[in-house]
C-alpha positions in Angstrom: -79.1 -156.2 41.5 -77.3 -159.2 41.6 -73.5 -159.4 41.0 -72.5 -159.9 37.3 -75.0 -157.6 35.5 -74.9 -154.2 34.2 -78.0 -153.0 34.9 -78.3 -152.2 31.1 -82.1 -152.2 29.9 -82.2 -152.2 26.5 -85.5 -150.0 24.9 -87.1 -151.0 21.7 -88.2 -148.0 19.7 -91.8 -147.3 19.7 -93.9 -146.8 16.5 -95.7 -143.3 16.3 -99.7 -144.1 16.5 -101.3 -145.1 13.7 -98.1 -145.6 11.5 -98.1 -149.5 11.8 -101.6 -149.4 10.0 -100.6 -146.4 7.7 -97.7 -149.0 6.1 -100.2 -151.7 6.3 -102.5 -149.9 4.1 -99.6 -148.5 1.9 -98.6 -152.4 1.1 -102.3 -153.0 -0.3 -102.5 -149.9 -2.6 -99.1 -150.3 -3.9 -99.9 -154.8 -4.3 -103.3 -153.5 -6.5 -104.9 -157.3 -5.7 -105.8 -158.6 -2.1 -102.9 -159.6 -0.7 -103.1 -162.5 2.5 -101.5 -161.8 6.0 -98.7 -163.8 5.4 -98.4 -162.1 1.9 -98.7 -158.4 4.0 -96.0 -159.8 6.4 -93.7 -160.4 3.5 -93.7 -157.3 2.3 -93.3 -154.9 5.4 -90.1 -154.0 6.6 -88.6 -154.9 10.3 -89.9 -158.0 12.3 -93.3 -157.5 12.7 -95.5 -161.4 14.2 -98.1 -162.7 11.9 -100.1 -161.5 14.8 -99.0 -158.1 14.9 -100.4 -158.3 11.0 -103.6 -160.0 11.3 -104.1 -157.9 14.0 -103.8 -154.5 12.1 -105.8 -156.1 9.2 -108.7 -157.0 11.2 -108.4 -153.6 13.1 -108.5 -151.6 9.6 -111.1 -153.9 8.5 -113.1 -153.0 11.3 -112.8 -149.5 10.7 -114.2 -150.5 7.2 -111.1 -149.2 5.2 -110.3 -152.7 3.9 -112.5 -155.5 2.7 -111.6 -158.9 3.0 -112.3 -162.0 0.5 -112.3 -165.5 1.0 -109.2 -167.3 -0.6 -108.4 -171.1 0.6 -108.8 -171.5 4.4 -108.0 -167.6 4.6 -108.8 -164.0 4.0 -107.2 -162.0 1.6 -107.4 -157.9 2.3 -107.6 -154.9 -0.3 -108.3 -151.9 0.6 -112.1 -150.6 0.3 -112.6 -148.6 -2.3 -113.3 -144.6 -2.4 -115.7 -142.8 -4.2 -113.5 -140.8 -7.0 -113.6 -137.0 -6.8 -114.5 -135.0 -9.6 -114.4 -131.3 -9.9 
């Protein structure tokens, strides 16, 4: 180690699997209308990269739980819609 530093490493807490996309998906049911990355970034807590969100988005997208529209140059995201249960 050189002379003059403590040796300290600082950790960043790890998310629990699956919870980055559980909030993801929580923003677009609570939003109600397709909502942009940037727009999903907004709204999230913590410091998350546009990256990080587009990321999720095309992840849960690929999974088919959201649907994306075109609006301007980008995509907008809802989530896809479930057959309602009766009974």
């Amino acid at each position: 180690m050189r002379s003059g530093t403590t040796g300290v490493v600082t950790r960043l807490r790890r998310r629990a699997s699956g919870s980055l996309e559980c909030e993801v998906l929580a923003t677009l049911q609570r939003a109600g209308v397709p909502l942009t990355p940037r727009e999903v970034q907004s709204e999230l807590t913590g410091e998350l990269t546009y990256c990080t969100v587009l990321r999720i988005l095309s992840r849960l997208h690929g999974k088919r739980v959201l649907r994306r529209v075109p609006r301007g140059r980008s995509y907008a995201y809802a989530p896809e819609r479930t057959p309602e249960r009766t009974g």
